[in-house]
N, C-alpha and C positions, 0 to 999 in steps of 0.2 A: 648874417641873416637878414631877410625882407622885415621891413618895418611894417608890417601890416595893422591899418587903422582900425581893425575891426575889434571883439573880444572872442575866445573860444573858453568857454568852459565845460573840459573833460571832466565827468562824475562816476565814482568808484563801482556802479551799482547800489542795487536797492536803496536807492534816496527816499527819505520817508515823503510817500505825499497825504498824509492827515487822514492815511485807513482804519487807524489804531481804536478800538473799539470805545476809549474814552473820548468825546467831542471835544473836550474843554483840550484835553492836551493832542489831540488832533490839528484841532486851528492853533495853538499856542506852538507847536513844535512847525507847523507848515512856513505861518509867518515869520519866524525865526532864520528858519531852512534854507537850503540848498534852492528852490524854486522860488524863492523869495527874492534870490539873487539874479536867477534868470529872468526874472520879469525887472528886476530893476535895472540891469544894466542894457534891458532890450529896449526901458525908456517909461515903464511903467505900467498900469492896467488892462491902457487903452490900444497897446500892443499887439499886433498881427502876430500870432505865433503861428507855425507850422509845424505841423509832431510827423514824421515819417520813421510809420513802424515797419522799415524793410526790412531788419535783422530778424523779428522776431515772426515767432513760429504761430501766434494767437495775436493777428494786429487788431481783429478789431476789440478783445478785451484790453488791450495794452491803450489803443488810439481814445478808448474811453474812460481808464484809467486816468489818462493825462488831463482830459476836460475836466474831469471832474476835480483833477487838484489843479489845476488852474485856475479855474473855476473860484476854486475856495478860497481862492488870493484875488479876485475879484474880475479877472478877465473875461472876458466875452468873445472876442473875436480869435476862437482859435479853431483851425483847422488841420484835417488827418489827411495825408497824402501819401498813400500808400503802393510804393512802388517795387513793379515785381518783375521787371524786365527792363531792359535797354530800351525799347519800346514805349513803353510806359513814359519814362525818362525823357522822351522827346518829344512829349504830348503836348501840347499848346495850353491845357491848364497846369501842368505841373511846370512849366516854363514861368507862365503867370504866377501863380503861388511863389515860387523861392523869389521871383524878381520882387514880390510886393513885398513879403516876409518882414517883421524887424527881426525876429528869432527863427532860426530852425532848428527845431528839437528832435536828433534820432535816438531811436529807444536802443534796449539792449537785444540782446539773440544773440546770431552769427554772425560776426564785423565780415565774413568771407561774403555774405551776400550785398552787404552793402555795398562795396567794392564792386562786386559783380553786378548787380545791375546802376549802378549808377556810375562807377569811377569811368572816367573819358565820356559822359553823357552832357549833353547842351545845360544841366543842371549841375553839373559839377563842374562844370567852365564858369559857371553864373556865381557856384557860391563861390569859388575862388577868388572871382575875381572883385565881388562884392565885400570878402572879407580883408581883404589886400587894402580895397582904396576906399571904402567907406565906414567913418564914425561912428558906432552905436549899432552897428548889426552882430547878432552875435548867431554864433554856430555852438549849442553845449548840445550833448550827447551823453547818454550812461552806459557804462560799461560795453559792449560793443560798439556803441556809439561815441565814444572818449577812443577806444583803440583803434581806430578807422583812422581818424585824422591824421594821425601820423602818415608820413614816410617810409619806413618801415616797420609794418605793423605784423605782431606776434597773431598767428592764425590758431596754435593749438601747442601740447606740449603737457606732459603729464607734471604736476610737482611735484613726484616724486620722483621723477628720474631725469629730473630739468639738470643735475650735474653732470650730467654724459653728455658726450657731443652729438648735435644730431636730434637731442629728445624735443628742442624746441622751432616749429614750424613757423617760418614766416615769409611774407610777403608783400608787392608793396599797398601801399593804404589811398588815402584820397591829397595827401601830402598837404595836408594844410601847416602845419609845423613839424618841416623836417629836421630840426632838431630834438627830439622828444619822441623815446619810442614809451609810449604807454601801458600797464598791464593792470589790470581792475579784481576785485573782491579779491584783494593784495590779501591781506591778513587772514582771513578766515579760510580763503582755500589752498594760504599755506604758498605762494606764489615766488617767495625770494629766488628760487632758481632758474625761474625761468627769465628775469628782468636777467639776471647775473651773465646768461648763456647769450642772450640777446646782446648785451655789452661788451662780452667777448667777440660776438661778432663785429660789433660796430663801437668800439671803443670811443670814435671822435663825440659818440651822440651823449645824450643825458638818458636815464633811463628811470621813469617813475612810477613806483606801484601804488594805487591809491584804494584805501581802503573801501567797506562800503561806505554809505549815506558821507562820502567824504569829495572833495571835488576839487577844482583850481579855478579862477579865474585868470586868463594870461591875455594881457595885453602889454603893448610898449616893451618888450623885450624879458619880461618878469612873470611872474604868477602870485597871485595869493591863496594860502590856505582856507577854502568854508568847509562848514561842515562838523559832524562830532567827532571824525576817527583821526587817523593819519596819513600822512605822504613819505613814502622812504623816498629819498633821492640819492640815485647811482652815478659817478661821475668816476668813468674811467680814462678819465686824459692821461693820467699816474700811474695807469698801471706800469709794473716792472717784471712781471714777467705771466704771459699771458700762452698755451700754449694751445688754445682752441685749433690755430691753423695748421696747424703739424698732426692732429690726432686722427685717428680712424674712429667712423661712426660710430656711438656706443661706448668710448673712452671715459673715462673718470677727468675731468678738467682739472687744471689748478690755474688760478689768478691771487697775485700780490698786489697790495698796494689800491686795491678798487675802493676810494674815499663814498661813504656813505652818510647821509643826512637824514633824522628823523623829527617830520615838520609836522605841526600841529593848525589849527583855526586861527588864523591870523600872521601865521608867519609868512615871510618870503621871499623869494628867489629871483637873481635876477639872471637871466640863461644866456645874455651874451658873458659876461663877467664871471657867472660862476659861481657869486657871491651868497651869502643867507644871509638875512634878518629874522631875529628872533621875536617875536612881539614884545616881549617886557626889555628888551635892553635899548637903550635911545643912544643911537649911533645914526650920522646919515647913509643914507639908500640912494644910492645916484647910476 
């Protein structure tokens, strides 16, 4: 895998950003939070963010959303760029925005549209290549915007019928880490089959489903757990017998041997090696 100098952190969906009707554990749970992390590893307050609500179906309540919990972590300088075509994507101020950027933040919706208007756009050439060879820019995304980045990214697919062959749709993504196929509101909408089908197709990859308000940060070859839920991590290098390619569409699957990981706030992984670190057990991490 590319060593890219940059950080991405994927987030599960609904990351709390301090709307909770209580003030006091609003700004107590925000500061803590998942956005607490994006503003720190973009380099702190004073940080240029950019929020591009192209996934989603309501960008300007989404775009406003974001200022405001940005906002409440003390930023100022953040701006909404909202892109809804290939066109758009070539525009001399959305070219200026990501090139200036420390952070760019895409929201959630439909990761099929971010793909579509931006993947192969002068803006997707910029942040690749900004997150490749530059220190301290980060690219996080929630839920649509965390399954984008990949390489092959899971488009659709029912959970309840992610064990038949066929039930899960995908295609490719903005390929910022192609090693990591992503799948978001893992736990609540029930999602285990569809990471599972996704792995059968691509055994070589890692496959993570990440809870809500739950995230990673990955840089240097690894990830770290933030957040309050969980990360299951799929690691089919082992499987022993896998019969996804032999079946006709609509098949009932069977996979052995597919090693599973259940990572909590603090733990973490390092994806050339494979390896886990647990937060309470003091081993070295190399």
């Amino acid at each position: 895998m590319v060593l890219a100098k940059g950080t991405l952190i994927p987030i599960g969906g609904n990351e709390d950003k301090g709307n909770e009707n209580s003030e006091l554990y609003s700004l107590e749970f925000i500061e803590e939070g998942i956005l607490y992390h994006v503003v720190r590893e973009a380099g702190g307050i004073d940080s240029k963010i950019v929020v591009l609500p192209t996934a989603s179906s309501i960008p300007e309540e989404v775009g406003q959303s974001y200022i405001e919990a940005f906002g409440t972590l003390g930023c100022k300088n953040i701006e909404i760029l909202d892109i809804r075509s290939q066109e758009e994507a070539k525009t001399q101020n959305a070219i200026d925005l990501i090139s200036s950027a420390n952070c760019v933040m895409f929201s959630g919706g439909d990761q099929s549209k971010i793909v579509k208007h931006i993947g192969g756009s002068p803006i997707h050439a910029i942040l690749k290549q900004r997150y490749e060879n530059e220190t301290g820019f980060v690219i996080a995304g929630t839920s649509a915007g965390a399954m984008a980045m990949t390489q092959e990214m899971i488009t659709g697919g029912s959970a309840t019928e992610a064990f038949v062959k066929g039930a899960v749709t995908m295609c490719n993504g903005l390929g910022l880490i192609p090693e990591l196929i992503i799948d978001t509101h893992f736990i609540r909408r029930g999602r285990f089959g569809r990471v599972t089908e996704a792995i059968a197709q691509f055994p070589k990859m890692i496959g993570l489903g990440l809870a809500e308000d739950t995230g990673l940060i990955i840089k240097e070859n690894s990830f770290e757990i933030i957040g309050s839920g969980m990360v299951i991590v799929f690691d089919g290098r082992r499987i022993k017998h896998n019969n996804h390619a032999i079946l006709n569409e609509g098949t009932p699957m069977s996979l052995t041997n597919l090693k599973t990981h259940i990572l909590s706030n603090g733990d973490r992984f390092n994806i050339k090696k494979k390896k886990v670190k647990i937060l309470p057990i003091e081993e070295p991490f190399i």
